[in-house]
N, C-alpha and C positions, 0 to 999 in steps of 0.2 A: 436622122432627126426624130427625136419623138414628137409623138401622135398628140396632138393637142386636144385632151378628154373634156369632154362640157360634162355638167352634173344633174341632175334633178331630184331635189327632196323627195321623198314620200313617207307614209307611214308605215310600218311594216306590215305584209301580210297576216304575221304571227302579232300582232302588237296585243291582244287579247291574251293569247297563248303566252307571249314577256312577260307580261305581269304577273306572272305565276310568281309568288313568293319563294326564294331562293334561301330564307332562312326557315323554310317549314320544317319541320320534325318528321313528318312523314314523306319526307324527301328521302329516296334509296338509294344510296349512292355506298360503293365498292370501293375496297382499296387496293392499290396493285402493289406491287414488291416497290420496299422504299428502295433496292440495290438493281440501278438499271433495266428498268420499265422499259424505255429505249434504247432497244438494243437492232443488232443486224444480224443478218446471217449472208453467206459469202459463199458464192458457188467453190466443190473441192480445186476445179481444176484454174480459180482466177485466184485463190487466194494468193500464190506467190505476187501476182500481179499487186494486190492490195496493200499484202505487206512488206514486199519485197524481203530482203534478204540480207547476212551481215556485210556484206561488200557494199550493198545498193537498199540502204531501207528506205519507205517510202515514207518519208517526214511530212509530206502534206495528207498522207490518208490519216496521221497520227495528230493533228495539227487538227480534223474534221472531226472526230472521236475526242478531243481535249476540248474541243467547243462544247459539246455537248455532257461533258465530265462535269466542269465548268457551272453549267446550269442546273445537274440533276444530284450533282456531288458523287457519281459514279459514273467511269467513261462505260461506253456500250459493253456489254457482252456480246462474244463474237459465236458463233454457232457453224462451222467451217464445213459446209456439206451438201445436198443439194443433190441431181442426178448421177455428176461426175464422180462422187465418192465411190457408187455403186457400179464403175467403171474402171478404177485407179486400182491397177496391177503394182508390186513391188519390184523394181530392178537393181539388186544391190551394185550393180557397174557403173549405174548413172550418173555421169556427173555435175550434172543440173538438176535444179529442183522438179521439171515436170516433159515428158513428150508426150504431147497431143494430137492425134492424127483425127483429122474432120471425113465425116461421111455426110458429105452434103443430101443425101435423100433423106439420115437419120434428122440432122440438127444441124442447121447454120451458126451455130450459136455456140456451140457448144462440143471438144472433140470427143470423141467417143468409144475412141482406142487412146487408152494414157494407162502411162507410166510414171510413176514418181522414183525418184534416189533419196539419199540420206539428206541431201541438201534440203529436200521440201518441207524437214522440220524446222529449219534453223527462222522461217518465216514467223513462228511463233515466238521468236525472241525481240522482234521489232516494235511491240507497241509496249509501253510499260505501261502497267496499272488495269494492264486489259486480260479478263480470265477467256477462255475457249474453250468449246467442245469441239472433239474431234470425232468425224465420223468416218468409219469403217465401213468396208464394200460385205455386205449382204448378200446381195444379188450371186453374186458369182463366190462368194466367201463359202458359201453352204453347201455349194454344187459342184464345184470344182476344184481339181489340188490344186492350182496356181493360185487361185480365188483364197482359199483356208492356210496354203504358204504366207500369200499375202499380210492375212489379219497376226499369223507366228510372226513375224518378219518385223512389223509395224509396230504392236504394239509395247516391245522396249522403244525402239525411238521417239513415239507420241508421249509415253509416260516421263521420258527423260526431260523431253520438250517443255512438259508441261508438271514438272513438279518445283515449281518456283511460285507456290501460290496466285498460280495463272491458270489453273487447271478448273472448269467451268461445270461441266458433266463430257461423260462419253455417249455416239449413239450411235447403232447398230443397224443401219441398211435406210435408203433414205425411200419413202412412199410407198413400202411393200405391197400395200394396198391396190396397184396398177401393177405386180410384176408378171400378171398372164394378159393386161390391157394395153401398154403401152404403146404408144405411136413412133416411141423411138425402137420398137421392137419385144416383145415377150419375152421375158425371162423365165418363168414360171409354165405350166402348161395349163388350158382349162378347168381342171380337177385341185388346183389352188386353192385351199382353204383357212378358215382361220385355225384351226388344228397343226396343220402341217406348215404354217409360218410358224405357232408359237414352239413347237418343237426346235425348228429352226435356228429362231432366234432365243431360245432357253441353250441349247447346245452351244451356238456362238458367245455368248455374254459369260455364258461359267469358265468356256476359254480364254477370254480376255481373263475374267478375275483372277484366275491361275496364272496365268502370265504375269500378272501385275505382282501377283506373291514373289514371284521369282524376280523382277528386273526394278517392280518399285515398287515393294511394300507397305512403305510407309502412307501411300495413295490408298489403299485402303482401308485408314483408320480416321477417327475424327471426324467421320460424315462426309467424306470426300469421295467416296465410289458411291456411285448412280448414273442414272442413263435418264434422256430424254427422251421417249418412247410414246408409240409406237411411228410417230411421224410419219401420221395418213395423210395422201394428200387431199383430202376431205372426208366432207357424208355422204353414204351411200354408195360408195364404190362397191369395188367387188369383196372385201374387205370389211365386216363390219367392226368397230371398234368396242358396242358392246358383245360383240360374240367373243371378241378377241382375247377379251378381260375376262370371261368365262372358261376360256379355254387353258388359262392360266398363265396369262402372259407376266403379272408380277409374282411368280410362284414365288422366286426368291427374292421379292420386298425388295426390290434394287430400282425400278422405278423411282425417281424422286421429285420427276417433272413431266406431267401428263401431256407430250407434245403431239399439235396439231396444226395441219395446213391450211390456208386459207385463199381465194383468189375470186374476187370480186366477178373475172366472168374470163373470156380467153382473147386472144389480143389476134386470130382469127374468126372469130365468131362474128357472123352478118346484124349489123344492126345495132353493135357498140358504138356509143358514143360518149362525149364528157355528161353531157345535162342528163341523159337519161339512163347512163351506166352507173357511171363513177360520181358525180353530184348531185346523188339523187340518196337521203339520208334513209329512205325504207328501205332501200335495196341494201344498202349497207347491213341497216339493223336484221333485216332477215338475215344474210348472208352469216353474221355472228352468231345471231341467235339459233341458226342451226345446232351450230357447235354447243351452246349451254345445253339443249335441248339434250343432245347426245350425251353428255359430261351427265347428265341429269339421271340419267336411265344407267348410269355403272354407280352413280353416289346421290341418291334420289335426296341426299341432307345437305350435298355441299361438301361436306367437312374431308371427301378425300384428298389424293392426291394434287396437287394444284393444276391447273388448267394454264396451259402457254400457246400463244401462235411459234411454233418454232419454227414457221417459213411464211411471209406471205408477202403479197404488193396488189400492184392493183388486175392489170392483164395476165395471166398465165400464157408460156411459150415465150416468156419475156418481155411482153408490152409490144406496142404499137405507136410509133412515132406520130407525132400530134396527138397523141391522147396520153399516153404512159410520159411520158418526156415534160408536160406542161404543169404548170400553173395549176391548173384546174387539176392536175392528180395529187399536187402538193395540199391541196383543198383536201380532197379526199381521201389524203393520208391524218391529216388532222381528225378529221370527224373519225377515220376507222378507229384509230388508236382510241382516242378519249370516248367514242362509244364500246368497246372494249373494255379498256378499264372501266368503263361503271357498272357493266354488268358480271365484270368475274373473272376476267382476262388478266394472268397476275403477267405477264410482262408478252412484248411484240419482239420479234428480230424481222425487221424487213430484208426482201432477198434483195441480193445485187449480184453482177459478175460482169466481168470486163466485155463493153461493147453492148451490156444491155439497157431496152429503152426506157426502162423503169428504174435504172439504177437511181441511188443518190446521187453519187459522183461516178465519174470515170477515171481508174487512177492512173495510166497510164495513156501516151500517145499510141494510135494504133493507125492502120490505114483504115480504117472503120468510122473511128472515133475519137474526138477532139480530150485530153487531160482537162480536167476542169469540174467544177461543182453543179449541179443539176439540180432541175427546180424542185426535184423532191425533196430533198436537202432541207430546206429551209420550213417545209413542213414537217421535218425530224425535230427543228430546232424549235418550232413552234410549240410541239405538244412538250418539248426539254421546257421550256420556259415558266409553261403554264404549269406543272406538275414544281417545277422548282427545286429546290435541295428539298429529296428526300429521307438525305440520310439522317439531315437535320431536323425539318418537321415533314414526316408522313403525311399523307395524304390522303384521302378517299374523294370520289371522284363522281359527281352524279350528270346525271342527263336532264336536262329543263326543255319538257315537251315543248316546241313549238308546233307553228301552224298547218307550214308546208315542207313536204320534201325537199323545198330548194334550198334548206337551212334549217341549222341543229344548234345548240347553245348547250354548254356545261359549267357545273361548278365546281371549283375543288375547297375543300374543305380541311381544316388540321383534324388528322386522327387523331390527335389527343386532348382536343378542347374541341372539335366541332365547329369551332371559328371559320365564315366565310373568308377564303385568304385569297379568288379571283373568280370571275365568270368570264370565260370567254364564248362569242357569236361568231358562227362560220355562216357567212351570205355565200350561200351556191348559184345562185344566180349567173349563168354563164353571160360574160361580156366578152366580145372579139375584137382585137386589135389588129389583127392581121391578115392579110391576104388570103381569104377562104377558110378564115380558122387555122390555114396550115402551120402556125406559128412563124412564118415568113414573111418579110415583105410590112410594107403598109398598108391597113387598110382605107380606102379613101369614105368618104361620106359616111366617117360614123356616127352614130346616133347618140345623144346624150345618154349617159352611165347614172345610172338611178341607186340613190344613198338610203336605206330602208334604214330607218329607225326605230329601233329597241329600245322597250321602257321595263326596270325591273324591279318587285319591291325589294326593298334590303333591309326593311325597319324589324324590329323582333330581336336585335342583336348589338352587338357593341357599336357599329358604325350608324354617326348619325348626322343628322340638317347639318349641309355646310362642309361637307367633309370633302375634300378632293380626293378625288379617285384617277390614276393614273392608266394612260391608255397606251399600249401596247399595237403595234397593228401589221400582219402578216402584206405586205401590198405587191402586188406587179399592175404593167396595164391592162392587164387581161386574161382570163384564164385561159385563152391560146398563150401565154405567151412563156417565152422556154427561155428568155434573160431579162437582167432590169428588174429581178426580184429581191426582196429587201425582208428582213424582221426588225424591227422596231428601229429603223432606217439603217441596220448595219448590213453590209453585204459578207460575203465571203467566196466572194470566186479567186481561184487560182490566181489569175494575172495581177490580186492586188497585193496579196501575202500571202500567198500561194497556201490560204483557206484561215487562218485567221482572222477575228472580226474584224471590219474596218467603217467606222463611222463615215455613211458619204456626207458630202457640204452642205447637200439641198437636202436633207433631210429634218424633219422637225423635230426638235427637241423639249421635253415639258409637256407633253398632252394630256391634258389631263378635261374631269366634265367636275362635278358638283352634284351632292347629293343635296336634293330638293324637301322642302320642309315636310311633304307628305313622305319619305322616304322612300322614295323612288328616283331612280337614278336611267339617264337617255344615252344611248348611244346610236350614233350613225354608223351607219357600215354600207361600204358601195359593194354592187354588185361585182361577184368574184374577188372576194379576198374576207380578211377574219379581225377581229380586234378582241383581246384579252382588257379586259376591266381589273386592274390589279390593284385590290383594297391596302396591300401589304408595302405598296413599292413607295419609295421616299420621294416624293413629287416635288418638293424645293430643290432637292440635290438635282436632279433633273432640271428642272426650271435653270440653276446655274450652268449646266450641263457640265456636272460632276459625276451624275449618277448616271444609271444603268444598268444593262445584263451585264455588261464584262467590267 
């Protein structure tokens, strides 16, 4: 039975801070890559899981990536890599795609002796329209013959895999930056440096290119060799990444996308929570801002190399169930991304892998974990919506200071006429519907759910007195809560069309507000959840409920 929510008006906390003119000129706002902004990255050793295989493809992960194609005019970029890459031995005998043997002391999560066959290319023939990078074991590639066998071995199959205009980038050893720190075990010895990685991985990358002349050459012409590098898994490790770039890690210009890790905090660590980890917008903006900061000190102008998350979510070690799994992370996958893109972040791949608590989805039945869509998902589909077809009108992307940490609001803009084309408000405000937050159960004696109210000017620009504006709005009960979540009332879990949108019945159709003669225009928004302000979207066709995102 659902929880029967009471409401209570207020004014927002930010409501000073909303009025901030949204058509000012001295508004900064970034633009991110019009070609899959939203994209994922996919641990090496679940991707058969993901994409299954020519026998067994998995049409509903493909079905969850066409949702989001759909909305951005580009399905995700897939990024196939993660720890397990820098684990993953070649066994030309094999005759399945992957064996994984688990060291429960190393990782629950994840095995840590694997093997992959010929089969585990065929995974990248499963999703059409979708490009990939493929990542190579490092770790053990540079230090040992089976390791340096391996990347011989591999890279005709990956090139083969992947010369069907599906070919993304390549990249070379996954978080080098922890290979004498790791908790899964050191690879490296304490005498690791940024010297003796870039050696490393200079030696490894000229082999792949040679390889590539020999099994697919044609992969090296046209702008299609490049790597995503260094793929640190932050700042300030042991690892620095402007030392790195001094040391000459793009000696040979093959860099073509400055990648970088990201992870809001670790999903062991004492004293995480939703409100004060994960929906909490400074923590956020510092956590990014590190990374410009650092991008900043190897291209003090900006104008290098482009800046990418090539891995990130919210908990590191995979998330933590009740926090990583909820409502409230899908919140805070919205605010990462779109504060991201406004500062300089030209595309995200969020991590996922089979059984983790932060995934999007889970693609497969496991004795672990249910097949089915997860709440982060629909904060994929969120930030897909708000950014729009980029391939058609680009986008730049700004931030609209508000008041409090509990909530962050942005604009996007056409890159090419500067036209306000939506504002969306994320209310963090945690509300609980459930049994101790656990996302379980019901909670009994809830308190009335408080709707804060945004007012913003829009006057200075083509939209004017009278104009409807169409409302978009991310909703669940709660940001405990891990099902019964919606975008602009379509669902898409498994059990309805097994990940296709599907309009539920009690959903409202037509929302729309009215720009006011002062031109200023109000929005409510309850606590835990988000509403997009869409100046662009056909409000009659909706009103008949003709229109829509699909």
């Amino acid at each position: 039975m659902r929880a029967q929510i009471a409401y209570i008006l207020v004014a927002a906390a930010g409501t000073r801070a909303a009025k901030y003119s949204i058509q000012n000129s001295l508004i900064t706002a970034n633009q991110p890559f019009a070609d899959a902004f939203v994209s994922y990255s996919i641990e090496f050793s679940s991707f058969p899981d993901f994409a299954g295989n020519n026998s067994v493809p998995n049409t509903y992960s493909n079905n969850l990536l066409n949702n989001i194609g759909n909305l951005t005019g580009t399905k995700p970029y897939i990024r196939v890599g993660g720890n397990t890459q820098d684990y993953a031995l070649y066994n030309s005998s094999l005759d399945y795609a992957l064996n994984g043997t688990f060291n429960y002391n190393l990782s629950s999560d994840y095995p840590t002796t694997i093997f992959i066959g010929p089969s585990y290319f065929e995974s990248y023939a499963q999703w059409p329209d979708v490009k990939f990078s493929h990542g190579f074991n490092l770790a053990k590639g540079a230090n040992n013959s089976a390791g340096w066998q391996t990347l011989l071995d591999t890279v005709p199959l990956a090139c083969q895999a992947l010369s069907h205009g599906n070919l993304y980038m390549w990249e070379y050893g996954n978080e080098p930056d922890l290979y004498s720190t790791s908790s899964q075990g050191p690879v490296r010895p304490t005498t690791w440096n940024e010297s003796w990685y870039v050696s490393q991985w200079l030696n490894g990358t000229q082999q792949i290119k040679a390889s590539l002349q020999q099994s697919c050459p044609q992969l090296l012409a046209n702008g299609t060799y490049g790597y995503l590098a260094p793929s640190f898994a932050g700042v300030g490790n042991h690892l620095k990444l402007p030392a790195t770039w001094e040391a000459g890690l793009d000696k040979d210009q093959d860099i073509t996308l400055l990648s970088t890790h990201n992870y809001i905090s670790g999903a062991n660590v004492l004293g995480v929570t939703l409100q004060g980890t994960l929906l909490n917008h400074s923590i956020t903006k510092n956590s990014v801002n590190a990374h410009i900061t650092e991008y900043e000190q190897i291209f003090p102008n900006g104008s290098g190399v482009p800046l990418i998350f090539g891995e990130t979510n919210s908990l590191y070690n995979e998330g933590r169930p009740g926090l990583s799994n909820t409502f409230g992370a899908a919140l805070w996958g919205v605010d990462f991304n779109l504060y991201s893109a406004s500062v300089g972040i030209k595309r995200v791949h969020m991590h996922m892998g089979t059984n983790y608590r932060y995934g999007s989805w889970q693609p497969i039945e496991t004795v672990n974990a249910t097949i089915g869509t997860k709440a982060p998902y629909y904060g994929n589909i969120a930030v897909a919506a708000f950014l729009g077809n980029t391939l058609k009108n680009p986008v730049s992307i700004a931030e609209i200071p508000l008041a409090d940490d509990t909530e962050s609001a942005y604009a996007a803009y056409s890159a090419a006429s500067s036209e306000l084309l939506r504002t969306m408000v994320i209310n963090m405000n945690t509300y609980n519907t459930t049994l101790d937050g656990s996302g379980l159960g019901e909670a009994t004696n809830l308190t009335a759910r408080t709707v804060r109210v945004y007012t913003f000017d829009v006057g200075g620009g083509s939209i004017q007195p009278g104009d409807l504006v169409g409302v978009q709005r991310l909703s669940a009960n709660g940001s405990d809560a891990i099902t019964g979540i919606t975008w602009d009332g379509y669902s898409f879990n498994y059990e309805l069309d097994e990940g296709k949108p599907v309009r539920l019945a009690n959903s409202t159709l037509g929302e729309y507000v009215v720009v006011k003669n002062d031109s200023t225009i109000s929005i409510g928004v309850p606590d835990s959840s988000a509403a997009v302000l869409n100046f662009a979207l056909n409000v009659s066709a909706l009103v008949n409920g003709t229109g829509g995102s699909w």
